[in-house]
PDB file of N, CA, C and O in Angstrom, chain B, residues numbered from 101:
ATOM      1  N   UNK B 101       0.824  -1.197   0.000  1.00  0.00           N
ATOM      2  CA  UNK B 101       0.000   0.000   0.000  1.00  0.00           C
ATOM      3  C   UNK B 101       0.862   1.252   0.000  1.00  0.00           C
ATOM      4  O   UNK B 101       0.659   2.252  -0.689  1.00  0.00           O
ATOM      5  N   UNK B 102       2.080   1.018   1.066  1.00  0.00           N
ATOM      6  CA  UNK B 102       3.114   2.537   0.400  1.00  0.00           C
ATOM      7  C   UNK B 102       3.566   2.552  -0.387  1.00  0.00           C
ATOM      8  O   UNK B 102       4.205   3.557  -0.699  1.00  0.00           O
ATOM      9  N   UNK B 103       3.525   1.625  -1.068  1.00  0.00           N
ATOM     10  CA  UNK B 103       4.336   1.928  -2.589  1.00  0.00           C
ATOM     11  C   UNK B 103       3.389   2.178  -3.399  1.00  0.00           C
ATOM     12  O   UNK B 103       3.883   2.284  -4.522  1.00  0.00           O
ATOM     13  N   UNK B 104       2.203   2.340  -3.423  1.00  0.00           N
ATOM     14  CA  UNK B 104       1.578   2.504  -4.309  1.00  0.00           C
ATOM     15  C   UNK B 104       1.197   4.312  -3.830  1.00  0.00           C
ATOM     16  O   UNK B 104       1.483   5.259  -4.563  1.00  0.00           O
ATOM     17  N   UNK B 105       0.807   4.390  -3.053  1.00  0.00           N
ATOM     18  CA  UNK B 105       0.760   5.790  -2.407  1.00  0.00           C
ATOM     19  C   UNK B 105       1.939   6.642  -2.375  1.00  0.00           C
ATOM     20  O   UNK B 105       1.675   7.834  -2.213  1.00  0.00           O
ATOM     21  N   UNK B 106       3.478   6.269  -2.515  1.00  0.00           N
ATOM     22  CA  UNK B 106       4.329   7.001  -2.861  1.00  0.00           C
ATOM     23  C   UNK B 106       4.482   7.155  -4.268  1.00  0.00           C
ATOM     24  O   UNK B 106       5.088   8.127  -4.719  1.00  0.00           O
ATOM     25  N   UNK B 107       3.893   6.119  -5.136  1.00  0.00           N
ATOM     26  CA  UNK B 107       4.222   6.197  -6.243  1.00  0.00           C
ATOM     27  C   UNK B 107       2.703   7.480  -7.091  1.00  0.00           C
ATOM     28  O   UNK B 107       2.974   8.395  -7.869  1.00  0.00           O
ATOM     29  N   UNK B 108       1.838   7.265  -6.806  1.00  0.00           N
ATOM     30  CA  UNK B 108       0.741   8.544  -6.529  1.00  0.00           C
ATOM     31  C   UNK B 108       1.173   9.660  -6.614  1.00  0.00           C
ATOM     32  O   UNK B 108       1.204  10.393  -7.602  1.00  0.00           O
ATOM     33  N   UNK B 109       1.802   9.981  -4.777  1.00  0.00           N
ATOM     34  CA  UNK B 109       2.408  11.192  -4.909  1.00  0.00           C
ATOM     35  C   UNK B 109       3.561  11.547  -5.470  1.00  0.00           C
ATOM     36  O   UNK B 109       3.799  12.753  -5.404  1.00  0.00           O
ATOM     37  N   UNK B 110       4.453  10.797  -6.067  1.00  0.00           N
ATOM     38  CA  UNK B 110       5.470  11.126  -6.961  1.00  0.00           C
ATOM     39  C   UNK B 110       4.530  11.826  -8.129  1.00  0.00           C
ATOM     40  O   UNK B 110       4.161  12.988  -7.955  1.00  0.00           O
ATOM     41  N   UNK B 111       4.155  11.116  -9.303  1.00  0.00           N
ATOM     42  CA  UNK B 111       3.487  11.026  -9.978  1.00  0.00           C
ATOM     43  C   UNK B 111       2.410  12.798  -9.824  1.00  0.00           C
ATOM     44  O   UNK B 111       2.422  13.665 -10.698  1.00  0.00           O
ATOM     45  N   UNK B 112       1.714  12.872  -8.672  1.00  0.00           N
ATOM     46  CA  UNK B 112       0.871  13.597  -8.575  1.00  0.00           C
ATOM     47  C   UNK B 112       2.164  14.911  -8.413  1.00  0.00           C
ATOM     48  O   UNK B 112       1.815  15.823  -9.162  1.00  0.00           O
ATOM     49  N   UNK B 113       3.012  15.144  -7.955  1.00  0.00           N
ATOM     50  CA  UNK B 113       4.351  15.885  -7.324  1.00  0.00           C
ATOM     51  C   UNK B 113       4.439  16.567  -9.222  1.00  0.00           C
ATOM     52  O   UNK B 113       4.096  17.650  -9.696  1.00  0.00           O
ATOM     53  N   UNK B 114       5.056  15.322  -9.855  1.00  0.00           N
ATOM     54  CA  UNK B 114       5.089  15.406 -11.322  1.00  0.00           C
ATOM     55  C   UNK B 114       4.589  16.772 -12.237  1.00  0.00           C
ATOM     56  O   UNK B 114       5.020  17.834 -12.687  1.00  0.00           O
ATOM     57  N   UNK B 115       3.514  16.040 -12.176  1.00  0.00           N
ATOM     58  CA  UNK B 115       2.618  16.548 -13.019  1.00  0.00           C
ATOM     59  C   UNK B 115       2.028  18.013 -12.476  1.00  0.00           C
ATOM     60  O   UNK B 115       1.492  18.703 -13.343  1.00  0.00           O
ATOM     61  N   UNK B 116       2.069  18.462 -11.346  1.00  0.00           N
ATOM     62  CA  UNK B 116       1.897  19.798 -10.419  1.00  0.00           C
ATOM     63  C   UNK B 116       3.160  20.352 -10.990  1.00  0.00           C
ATOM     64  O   UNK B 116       2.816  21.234 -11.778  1.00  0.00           O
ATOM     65  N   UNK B 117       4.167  20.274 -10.971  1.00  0.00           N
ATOM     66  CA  UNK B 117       5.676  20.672 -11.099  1.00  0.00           C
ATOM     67  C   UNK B 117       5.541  20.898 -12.941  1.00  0.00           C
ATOM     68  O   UNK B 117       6.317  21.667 -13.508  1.00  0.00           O
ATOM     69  N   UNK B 118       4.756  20.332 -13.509  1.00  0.00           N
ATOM     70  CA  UNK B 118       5.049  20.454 -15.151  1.00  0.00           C
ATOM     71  C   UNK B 118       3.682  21.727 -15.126  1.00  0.00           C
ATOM     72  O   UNK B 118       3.731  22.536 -16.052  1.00  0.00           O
ATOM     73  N   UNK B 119       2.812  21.847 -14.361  1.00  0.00           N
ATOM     74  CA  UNK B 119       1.715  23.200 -14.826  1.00  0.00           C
ATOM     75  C   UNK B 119       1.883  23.810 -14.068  1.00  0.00           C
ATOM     76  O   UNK B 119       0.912  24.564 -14.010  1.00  0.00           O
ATOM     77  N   UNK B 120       3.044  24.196 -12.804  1.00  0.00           N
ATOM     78  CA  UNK B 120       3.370  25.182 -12.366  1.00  0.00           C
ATOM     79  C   UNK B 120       4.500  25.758 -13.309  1.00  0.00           C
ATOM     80  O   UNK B 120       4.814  26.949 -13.296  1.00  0.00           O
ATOM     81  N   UNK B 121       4.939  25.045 -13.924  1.00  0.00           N
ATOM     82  CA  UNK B 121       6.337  25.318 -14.012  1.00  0.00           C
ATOM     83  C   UNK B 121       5.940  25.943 -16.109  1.00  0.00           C
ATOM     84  O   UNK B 121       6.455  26.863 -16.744  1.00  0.00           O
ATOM     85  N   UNK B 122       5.368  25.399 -16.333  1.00  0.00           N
ATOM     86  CA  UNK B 122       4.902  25.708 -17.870  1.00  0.00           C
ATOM     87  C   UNK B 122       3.518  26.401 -17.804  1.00  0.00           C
ATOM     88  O   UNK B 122       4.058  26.914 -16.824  1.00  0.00           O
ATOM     89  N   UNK B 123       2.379  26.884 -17.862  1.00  0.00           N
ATOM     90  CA  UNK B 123       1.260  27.131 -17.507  1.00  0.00           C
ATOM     91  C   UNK B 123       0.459  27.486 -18.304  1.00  0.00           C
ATOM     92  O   UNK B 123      -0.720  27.414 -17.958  1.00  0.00           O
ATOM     93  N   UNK B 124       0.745  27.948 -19.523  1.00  0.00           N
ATOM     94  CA  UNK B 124       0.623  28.316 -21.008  1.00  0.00           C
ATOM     95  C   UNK B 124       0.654  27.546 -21.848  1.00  0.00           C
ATOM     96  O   UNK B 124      -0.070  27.574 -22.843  1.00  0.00           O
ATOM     97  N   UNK B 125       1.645  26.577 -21.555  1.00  0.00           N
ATOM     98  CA  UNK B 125       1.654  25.155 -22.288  1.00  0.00           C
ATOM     99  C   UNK B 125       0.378  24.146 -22.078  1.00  0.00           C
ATOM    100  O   UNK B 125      -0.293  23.553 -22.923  1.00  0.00           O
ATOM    101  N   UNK B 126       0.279  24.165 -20.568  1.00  0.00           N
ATOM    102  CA  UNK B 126      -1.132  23.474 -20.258  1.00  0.00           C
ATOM    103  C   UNK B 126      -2.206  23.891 -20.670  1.00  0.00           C
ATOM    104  O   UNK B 126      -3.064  23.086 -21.033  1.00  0.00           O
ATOM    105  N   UNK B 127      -2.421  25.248 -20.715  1.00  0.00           N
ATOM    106  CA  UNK B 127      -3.581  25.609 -21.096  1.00  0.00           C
ATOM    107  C   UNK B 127      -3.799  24.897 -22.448  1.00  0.00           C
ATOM    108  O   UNK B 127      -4.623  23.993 -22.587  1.00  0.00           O
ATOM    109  N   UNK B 128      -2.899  25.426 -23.569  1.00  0.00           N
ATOM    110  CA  UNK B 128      -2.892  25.285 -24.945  1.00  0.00           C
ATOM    111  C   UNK B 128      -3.083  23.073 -24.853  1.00  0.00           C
ATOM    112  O   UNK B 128      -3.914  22.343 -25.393  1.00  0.00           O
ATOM    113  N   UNK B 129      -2.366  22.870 -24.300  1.00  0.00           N
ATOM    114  CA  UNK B 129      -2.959  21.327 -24.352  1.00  0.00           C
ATOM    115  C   UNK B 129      -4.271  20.748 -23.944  1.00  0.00           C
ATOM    116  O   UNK B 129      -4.877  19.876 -24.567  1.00  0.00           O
ATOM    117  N   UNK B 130      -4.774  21.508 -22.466  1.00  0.00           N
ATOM    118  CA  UNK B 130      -6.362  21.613 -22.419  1.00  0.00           C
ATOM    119  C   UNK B 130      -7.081  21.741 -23.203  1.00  0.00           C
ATOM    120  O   UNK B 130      -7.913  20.880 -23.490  1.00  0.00           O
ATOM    121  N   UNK B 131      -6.925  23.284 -23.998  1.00  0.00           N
ATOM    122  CA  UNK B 131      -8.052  23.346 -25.567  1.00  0.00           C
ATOM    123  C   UNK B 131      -7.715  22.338 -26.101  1.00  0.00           C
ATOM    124  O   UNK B 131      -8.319  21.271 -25.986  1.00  0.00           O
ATOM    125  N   UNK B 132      -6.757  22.508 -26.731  1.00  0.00           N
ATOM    126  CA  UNK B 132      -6.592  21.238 -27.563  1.00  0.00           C
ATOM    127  C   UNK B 132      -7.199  19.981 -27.436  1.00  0.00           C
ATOM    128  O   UNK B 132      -7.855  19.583 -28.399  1.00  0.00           O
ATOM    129  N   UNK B 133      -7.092  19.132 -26.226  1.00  0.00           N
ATOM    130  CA  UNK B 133      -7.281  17.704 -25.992  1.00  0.00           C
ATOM    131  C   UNK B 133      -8.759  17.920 -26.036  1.00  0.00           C
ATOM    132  O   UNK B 133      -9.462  17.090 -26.612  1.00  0.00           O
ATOM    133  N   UNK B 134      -9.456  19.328 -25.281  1.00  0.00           N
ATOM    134  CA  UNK B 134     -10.791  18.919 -25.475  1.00  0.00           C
ATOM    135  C   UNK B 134     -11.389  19.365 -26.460  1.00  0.00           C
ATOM    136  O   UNK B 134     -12.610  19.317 -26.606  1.00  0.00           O
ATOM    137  N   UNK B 135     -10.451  19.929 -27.375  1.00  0.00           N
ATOM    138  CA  UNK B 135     -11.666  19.619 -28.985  1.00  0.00           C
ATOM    139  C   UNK B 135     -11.233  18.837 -29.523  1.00  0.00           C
ATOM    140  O   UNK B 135     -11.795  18.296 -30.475  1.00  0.00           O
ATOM    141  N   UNK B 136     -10.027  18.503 -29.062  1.00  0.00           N
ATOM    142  CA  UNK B 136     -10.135  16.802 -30.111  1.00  0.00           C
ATOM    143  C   UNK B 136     -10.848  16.065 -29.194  1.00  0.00           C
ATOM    144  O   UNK B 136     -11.070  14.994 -29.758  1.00  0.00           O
ATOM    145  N   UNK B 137     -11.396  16.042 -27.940  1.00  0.00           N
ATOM    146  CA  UNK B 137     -12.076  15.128 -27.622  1.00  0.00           C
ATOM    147  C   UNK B 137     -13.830  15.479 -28.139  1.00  0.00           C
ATOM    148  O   UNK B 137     -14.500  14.545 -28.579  1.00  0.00           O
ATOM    149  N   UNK B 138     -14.301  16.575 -28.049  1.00  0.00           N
ATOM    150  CA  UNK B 138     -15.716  17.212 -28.614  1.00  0.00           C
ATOM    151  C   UNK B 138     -15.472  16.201 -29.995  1.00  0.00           C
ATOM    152  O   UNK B 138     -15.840  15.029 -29.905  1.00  0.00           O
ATOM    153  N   UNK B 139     -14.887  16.657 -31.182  1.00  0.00           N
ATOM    154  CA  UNK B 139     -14.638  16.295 -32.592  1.00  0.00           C
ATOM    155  C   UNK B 139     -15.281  14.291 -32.740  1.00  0.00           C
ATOM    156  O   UNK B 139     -16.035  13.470 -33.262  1.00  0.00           O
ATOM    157  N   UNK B 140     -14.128  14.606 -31.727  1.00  0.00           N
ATOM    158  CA  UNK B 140     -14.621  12.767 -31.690  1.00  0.00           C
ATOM    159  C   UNK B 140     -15.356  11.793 -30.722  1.00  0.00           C
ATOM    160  O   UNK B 140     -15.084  10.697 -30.232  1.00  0.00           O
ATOM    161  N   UNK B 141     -16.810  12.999 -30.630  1.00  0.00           N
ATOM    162  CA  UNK B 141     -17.718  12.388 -29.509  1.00  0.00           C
ATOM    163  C   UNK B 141     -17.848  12.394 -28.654  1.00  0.00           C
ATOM    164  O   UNK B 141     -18.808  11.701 -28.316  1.00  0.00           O
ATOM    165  N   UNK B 142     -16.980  13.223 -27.329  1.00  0.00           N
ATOM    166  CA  UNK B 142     -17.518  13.938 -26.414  1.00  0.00           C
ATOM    167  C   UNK B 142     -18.459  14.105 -26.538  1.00  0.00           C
ATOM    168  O   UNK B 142     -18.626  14.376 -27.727  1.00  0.00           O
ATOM    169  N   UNK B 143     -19.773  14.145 -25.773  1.00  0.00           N
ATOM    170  CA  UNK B 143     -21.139  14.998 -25.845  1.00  0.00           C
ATOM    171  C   UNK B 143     -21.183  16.062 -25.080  1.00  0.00           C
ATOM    172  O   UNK B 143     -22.013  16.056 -24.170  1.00  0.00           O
ATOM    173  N   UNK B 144     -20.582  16.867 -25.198  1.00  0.00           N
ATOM    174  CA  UNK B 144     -20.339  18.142 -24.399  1.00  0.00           C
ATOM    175  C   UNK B 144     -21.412  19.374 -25.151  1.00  0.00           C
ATOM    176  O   UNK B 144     -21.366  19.694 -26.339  1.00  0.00           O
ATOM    177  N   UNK B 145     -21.925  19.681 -24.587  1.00  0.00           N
ATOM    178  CA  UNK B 145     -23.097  21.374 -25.355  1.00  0.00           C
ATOM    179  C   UNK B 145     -21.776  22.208 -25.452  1.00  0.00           C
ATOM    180  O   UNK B 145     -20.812  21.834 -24.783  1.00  0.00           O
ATOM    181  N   UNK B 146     -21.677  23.306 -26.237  1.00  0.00           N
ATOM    182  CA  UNK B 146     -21.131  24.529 -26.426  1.00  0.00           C
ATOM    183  C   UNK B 146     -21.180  25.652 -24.707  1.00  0.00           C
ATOM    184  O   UNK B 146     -20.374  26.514 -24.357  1.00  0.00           O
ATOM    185  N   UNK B 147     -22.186  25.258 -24.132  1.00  0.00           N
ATOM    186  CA  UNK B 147     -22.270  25.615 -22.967  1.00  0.00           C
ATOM    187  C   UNK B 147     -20.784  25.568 -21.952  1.00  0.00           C
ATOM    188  O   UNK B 147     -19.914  26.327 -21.526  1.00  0.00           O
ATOM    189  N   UNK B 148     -21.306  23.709 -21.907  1.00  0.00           N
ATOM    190  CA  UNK B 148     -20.270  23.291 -21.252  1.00  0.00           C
ATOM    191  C   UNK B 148     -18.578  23.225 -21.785  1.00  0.00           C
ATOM    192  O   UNK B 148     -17.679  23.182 -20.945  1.00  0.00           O
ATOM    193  N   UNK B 149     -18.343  23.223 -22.976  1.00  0.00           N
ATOM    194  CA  UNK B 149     -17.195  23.434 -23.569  1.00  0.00           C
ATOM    195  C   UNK B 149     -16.739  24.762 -22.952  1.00  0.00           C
ATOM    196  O   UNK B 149     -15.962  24.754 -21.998  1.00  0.00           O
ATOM    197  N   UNK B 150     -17.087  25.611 -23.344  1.00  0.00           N
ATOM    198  CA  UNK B 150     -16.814  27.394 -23.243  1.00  0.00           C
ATOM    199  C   UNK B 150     -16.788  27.276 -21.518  1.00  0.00           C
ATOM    200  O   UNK B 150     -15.959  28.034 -21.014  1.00  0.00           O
ATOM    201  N   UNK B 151     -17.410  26.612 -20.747  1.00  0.00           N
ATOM    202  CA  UNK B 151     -17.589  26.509 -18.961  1.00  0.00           C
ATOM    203  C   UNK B 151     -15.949  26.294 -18.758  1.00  0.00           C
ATOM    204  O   UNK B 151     -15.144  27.196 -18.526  1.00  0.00           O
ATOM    205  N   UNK B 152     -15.652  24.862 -18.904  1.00  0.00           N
ATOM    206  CA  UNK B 152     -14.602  24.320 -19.124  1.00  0.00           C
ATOM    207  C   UNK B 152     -13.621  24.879 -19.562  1.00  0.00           C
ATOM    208  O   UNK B 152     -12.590  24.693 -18.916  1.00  0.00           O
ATOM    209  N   UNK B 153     -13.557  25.499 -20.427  1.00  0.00           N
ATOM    210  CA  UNK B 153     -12.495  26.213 -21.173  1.00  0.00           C
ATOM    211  C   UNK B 153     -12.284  27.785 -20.110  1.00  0.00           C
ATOM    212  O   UNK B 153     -11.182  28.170 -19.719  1.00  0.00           O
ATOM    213  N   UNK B 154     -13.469  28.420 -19.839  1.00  0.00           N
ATOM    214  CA  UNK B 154     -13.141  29.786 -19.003  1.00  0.00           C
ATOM    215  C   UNK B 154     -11.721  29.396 -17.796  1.00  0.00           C
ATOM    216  O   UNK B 154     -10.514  29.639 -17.785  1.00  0.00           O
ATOM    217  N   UNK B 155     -12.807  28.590 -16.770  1.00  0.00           N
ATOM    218  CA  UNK B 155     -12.517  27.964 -15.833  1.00  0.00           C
ATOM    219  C   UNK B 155     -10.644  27.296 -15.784  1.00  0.00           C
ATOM    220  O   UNK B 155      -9.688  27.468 -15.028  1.00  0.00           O
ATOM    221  N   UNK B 156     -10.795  26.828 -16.531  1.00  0.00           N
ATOM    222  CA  UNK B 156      -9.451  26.201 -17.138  1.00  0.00           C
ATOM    223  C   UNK B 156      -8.531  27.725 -17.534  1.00  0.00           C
ATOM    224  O   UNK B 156      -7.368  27.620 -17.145  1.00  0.00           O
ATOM    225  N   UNK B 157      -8.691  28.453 -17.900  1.00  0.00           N
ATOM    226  CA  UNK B 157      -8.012  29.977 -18.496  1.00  0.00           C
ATOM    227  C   UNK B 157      -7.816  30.416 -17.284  1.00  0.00           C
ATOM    228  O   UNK B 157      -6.646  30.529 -16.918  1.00  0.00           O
ATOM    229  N   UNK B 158      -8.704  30.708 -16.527  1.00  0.00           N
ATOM    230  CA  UNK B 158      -8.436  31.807 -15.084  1.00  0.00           C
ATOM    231  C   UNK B 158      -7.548  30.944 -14.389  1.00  0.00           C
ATOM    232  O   UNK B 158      -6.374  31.264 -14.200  1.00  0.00           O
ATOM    233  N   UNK B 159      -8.065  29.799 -13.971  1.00  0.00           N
ATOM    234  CA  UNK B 159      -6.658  29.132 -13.185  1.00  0.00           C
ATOM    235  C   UNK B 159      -5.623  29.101 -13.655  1.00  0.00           C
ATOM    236  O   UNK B 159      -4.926  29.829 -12.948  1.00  0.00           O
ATOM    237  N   UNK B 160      -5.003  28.678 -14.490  1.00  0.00           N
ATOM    238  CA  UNK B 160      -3.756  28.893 -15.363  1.00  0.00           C
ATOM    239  C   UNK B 160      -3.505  30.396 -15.540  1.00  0.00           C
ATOM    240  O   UNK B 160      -2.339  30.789 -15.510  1.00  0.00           O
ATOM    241  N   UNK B 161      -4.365  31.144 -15.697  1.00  0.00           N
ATOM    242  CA  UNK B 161      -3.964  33.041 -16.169  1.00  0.00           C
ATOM    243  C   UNK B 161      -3.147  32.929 -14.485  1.00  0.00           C
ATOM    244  O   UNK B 161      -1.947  33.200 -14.484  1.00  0.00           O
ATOM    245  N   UNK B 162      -3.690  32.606 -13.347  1.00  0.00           N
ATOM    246  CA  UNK B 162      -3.839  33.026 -12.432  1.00  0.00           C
ATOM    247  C   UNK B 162      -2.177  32.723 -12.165  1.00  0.00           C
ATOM    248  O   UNK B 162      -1.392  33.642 -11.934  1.00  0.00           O
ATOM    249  N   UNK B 163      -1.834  31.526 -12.222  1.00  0.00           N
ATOM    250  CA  UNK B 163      -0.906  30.989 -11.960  1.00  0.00           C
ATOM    251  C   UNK B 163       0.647  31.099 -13.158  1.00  0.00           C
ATOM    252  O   UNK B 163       1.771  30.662 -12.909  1.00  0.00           O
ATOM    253  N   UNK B 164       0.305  31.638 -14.113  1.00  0.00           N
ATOM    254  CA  UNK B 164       0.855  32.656 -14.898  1.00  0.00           C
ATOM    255  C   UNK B 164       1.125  33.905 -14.751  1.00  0.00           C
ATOM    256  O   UNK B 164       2.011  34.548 -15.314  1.00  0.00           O
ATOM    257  N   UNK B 165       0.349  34.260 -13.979  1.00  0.00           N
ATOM    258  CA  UNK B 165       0.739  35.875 -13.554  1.00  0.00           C
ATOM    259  C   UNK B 165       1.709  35.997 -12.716  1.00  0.00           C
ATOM    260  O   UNK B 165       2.438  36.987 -12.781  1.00  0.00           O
ATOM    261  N   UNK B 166       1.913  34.977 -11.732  1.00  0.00           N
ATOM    262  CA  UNK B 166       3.060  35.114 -11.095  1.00  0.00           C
ATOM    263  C   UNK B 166       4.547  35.076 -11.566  1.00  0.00           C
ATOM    264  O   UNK B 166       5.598  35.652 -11.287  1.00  0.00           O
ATOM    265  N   UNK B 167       4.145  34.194 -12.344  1.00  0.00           N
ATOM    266  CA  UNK B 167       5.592  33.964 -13.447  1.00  0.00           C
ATOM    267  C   UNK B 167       6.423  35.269 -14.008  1.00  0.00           C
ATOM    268  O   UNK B 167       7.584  35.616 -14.226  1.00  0.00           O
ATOM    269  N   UNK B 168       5.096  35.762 -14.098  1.00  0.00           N
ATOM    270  CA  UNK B 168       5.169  37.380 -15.158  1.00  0.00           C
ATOM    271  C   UNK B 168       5.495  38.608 -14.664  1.00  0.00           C
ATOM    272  O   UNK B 168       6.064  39.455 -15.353  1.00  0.00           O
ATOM    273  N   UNK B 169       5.086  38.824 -13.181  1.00  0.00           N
ATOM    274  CA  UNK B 169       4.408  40.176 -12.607  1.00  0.00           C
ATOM    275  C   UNK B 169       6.140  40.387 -12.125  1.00  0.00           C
ATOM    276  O   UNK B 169       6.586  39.451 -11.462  1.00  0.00           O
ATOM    277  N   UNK B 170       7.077  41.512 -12.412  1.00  0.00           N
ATOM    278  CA  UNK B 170       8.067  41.706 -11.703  1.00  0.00           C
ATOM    279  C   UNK B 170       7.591  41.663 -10.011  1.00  0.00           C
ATOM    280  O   UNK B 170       6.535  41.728  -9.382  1.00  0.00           O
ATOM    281  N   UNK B 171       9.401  41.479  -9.638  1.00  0.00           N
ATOM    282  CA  UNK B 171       9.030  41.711  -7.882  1.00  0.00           C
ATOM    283  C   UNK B 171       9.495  42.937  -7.994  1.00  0.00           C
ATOM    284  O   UNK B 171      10.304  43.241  -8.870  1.00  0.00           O
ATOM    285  N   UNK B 172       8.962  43.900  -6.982  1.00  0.00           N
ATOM    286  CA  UNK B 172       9.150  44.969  -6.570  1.00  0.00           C
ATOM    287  C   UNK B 172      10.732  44.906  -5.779  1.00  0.00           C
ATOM    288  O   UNK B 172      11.196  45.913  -5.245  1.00  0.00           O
TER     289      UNK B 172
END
């Protein structure tokens, strides 16, 4: 059971460390994956696409801005 739970949080460690660390990149792979997933049958409304997609922008803008904003 700890090895499977360290291997989790490695893993989970990972992948936090690649959309803190890139954040712009994630975004652009988010759209992406989910209109290629819409394209090929997702049943998602235009509603929920555009929901998804905001939602997905502000967190990433958010966490981009820090990257960006000089320190005083």
């Amino acid at each position: 059971m700890n090895t499977i739970v360290t291997f989790l949080l490695g893993l989970w460690s990972g992948i936090w460390g690649r959309i803190t660390g890139e954040p712009v990149m994630t975004l652009a792979v988010i759209q992406s994956a989910l209109a290629l997933a819409v394209t090929f049958g997702l049943h998602w409304t235009p509603e929920q696409v555009g929901a998804f997609l905001a939602v997905s922008a502000a967190v990433l803008g958010w966490i981009s801005r820090s990257k960006v904003t000089p320190v005083p």
